[in-house]
C-alpha positions as CSV (number, residue, x, y, z in Angstrom):
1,X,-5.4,4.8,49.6
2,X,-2.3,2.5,49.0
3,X,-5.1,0.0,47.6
4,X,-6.5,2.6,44.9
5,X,-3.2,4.1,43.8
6,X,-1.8,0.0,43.2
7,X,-5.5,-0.5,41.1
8,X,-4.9,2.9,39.3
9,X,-1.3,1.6,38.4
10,X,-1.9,-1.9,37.9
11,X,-4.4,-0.3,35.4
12,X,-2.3,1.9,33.4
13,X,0.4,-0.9,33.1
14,X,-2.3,-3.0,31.4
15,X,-3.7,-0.6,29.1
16,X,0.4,0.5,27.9
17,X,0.8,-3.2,27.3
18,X,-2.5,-4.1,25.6
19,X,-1.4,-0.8,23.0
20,X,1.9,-2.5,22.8
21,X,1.1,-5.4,21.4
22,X,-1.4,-4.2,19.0
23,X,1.0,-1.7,17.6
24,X,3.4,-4.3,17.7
25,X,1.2,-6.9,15.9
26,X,0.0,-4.2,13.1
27,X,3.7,-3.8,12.3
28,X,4.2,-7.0,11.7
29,X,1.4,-7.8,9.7
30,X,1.9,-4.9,7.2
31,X,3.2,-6.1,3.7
32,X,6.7,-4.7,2.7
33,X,6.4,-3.0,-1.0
34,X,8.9,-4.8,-3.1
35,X,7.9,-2.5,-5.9
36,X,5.3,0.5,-6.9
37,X,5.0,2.8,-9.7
38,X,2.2,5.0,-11.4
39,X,5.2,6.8,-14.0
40,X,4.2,10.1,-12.6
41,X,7.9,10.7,-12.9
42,X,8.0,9.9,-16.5
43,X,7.9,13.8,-17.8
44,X,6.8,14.6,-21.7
45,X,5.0,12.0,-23.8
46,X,7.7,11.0,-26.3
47,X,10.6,8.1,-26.4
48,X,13.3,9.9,-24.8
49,X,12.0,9.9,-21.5
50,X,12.9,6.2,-20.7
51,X,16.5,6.3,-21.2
52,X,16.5,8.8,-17.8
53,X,14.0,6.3,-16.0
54,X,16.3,3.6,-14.8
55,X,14.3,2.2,-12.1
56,X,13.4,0.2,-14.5
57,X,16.8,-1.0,-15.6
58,X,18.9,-0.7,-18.9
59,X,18.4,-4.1,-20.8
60,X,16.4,-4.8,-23.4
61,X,15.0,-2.3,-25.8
62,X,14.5,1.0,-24.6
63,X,11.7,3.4,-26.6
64,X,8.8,2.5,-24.8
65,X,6.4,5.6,-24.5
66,X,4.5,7.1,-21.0
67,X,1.8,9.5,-22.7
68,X,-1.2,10.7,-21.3
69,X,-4.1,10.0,-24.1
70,X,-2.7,8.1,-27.0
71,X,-4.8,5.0,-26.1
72,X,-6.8,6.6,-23.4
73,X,-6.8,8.4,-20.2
74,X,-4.5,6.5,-18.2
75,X,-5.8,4.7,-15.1
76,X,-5.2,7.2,-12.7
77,X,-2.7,10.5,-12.7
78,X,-1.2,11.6,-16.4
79,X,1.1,9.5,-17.4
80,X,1.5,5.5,-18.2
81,X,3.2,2.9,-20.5
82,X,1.8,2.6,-24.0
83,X,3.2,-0.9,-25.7
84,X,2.8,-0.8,-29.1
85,X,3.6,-4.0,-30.5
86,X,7.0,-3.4,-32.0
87,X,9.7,-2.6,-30.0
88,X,8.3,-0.7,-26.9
89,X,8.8,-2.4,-23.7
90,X,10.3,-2.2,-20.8
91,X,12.8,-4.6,-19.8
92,X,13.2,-5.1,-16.6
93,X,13.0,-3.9,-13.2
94,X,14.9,-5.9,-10.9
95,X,12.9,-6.2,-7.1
96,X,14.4,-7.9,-4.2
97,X,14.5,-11.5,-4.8
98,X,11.8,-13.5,-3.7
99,X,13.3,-16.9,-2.6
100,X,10.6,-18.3,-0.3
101,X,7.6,-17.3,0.9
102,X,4.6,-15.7,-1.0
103,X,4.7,-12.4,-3.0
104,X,2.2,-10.7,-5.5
105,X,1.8,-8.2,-8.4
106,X,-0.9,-6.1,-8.6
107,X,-0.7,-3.9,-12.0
108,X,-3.8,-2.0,-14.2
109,X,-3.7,-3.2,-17.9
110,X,-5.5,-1.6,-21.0
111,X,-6.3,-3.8,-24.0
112,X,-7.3,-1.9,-27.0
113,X,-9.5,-4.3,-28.4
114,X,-10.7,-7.2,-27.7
115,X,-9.4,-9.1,-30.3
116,X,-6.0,-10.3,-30.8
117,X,-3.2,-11.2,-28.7
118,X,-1.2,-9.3,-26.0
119,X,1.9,-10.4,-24.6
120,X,1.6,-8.9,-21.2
121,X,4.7,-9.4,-18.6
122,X,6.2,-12.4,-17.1
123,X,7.8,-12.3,-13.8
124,X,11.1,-14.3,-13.2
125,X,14.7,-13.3,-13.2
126,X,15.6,-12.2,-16.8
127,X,13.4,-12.6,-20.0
128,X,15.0,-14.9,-22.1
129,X,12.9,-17.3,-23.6
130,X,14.9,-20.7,-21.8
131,X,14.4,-21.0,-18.0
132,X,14.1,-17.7,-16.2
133,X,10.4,-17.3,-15.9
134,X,7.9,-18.6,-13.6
135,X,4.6,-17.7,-16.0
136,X,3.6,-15.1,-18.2
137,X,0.3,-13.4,-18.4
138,X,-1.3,-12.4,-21.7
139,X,-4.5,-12.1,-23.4
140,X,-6.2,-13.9,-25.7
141,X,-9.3,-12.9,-27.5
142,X,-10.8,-11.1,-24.9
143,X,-9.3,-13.5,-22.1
144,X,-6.6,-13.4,-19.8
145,X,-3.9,-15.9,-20.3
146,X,-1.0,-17.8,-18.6
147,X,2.1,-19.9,-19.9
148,X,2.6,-23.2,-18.0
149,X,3.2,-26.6,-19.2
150,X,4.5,-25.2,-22.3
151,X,1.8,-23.3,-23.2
152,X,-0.8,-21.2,-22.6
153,X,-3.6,-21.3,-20.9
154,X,-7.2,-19.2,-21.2
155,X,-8.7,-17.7,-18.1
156,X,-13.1,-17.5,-17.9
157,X,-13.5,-14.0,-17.5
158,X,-14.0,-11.9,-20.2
159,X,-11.8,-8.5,-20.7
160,X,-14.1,-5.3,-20.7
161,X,-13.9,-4.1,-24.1
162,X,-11.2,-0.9,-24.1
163,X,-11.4,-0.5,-20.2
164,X,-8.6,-0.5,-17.6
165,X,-8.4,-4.1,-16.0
166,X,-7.1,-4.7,-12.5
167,X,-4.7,-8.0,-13.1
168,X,-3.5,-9.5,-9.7
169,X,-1.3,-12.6,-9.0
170,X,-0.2,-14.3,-6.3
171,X,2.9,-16.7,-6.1
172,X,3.5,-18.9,-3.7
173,X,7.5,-19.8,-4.1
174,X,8.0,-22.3,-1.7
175,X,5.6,-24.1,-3.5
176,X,6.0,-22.9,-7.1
177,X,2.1,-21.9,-7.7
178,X,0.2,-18.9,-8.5
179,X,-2.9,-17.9,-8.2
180,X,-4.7,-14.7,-10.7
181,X,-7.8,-12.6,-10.2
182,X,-9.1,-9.9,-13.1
183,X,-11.0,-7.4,-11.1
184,X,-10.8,-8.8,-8.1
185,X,-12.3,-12.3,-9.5
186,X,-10.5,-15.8,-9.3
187,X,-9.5,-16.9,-12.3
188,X,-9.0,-21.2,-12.6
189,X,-11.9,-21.5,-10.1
190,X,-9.3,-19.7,-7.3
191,X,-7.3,-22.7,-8.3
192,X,-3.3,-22.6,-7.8
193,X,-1.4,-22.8,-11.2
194,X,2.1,-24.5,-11.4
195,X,5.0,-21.9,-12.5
196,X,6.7,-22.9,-16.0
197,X,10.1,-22.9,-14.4
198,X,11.1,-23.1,-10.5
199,X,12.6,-20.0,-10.0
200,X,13.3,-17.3,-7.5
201,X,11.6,-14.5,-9.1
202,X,14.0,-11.1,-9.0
203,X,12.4,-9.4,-12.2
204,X,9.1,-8.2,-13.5
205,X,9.5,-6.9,-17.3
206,X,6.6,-5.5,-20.0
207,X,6.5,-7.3,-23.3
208,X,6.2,-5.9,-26.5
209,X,3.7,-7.8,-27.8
210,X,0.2,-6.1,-29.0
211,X,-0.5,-2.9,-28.5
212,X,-2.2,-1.5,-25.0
213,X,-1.9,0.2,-22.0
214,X,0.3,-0.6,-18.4
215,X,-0.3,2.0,-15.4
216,X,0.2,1.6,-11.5
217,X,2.4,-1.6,-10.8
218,X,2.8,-2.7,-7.2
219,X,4.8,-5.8,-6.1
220,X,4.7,-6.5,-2.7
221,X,5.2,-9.4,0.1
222,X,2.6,-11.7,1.1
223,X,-1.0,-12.5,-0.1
224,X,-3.4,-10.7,-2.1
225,X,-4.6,-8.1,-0.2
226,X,-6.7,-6.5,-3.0
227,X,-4.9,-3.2,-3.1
């Protein structure tokens, strides 16, 4: 009897510990959100609405527009950012500062057309033009595009005409690379890019250049995940 009830225990103290350190290793696997936003909070379609939406700071120009149809349908809920090529952008939310390790942005984007040139965001820690930024991803005739070296650069994969695009990149800090997928394919052969500037990125901001669509931004620690 003594024998059984020392197997039934010795038992039960390995199955506790086995769920320990699988909860234990789930928790310390899972990424920690830096950032996220769909706008849902934005309210009304019109200008206004921005100047009480200070997550995303106060610099900058302030009159970008959430609407729910002006372009199109936005890429999921009712409201998202329309840039529109003049002075609507937003500029910038501040995330905790990424000094080390590996981090990435995940955001939808909506060209209009396919022609043209769009300006999409750069990710530093302010935007001024000098040395604050590590790239900047934009499109280019139907192609994504990112500033290194002084210039920029085209991607391979064609935009879908007028269709929400899933934009992803991945920077490595320690080593000052990043890495970009458009839905959920490797851009630069899965290659990693060199940032313009060594920085600790602390800011993501929304450019005013061209006119299209921003919804559902996530930043968050660690590797692509493809979230």
């Amino acid at each position: 009897m003594k024998k059984l009830l020392a197997l039934i225990l010795l038992l039960a103290l390995s199955s506790y510990a086995q769920a320990g350190m699988v909860v234990g290793s789930g928790a310390a696997g899972a990424p920690a959100a830096l950032f996220e936003d769909g706008f849902e909070g934005a309210g009304a379609a019109d200008a206004a609405n921005l100047a009480g939406y200070n997550s995303w700071g106060t610099g900058g120009q302030t009159t970008a527009v959430f609407d729910d149809g002006d372009i199109v349908a936005p890429q999921s809920g009712t409201y998202y950012i329309i840039v529109n090529g003049s002075d609507s952008y937003v500029y910038p939310h501040t995330f905790t500062t990424q000094s080390s390790g590996t981090f990435t942005v995940r955001l939808y984007y909506y060209p209009s057309t396919e022609t043209g040139t769009d300006d999409i965001f750069d990710v530093g820690t302010t935007w001024t033009w000098d040395t604050s930024f590590a790239t900047i991803i934009g499109r280019s005739g139907g192609l994504l595009t990112w500033y290194t070296g002084g210039s920029f650069t085209n991607g391979a994969i064609n935009f879908p005409d007028a269709t929400w695009v899933k934009i992803e990149v991945e920077f490595n800090v320690d080593a000052h690379t990043f890495k970009v997928w458009v839905n959920g394919t490797a851009e630069n052969s899965g290659n990693a890019i060199a940032f313009q500037n060594n920085v600790s990125p602390t800011t993501i901001s929304i450019h005013d250049k061209g006119y299209f669509g921003v919804d559902n931004i996530k930043i968050y620690t660690g590797a692509r995940d493809g979230s």
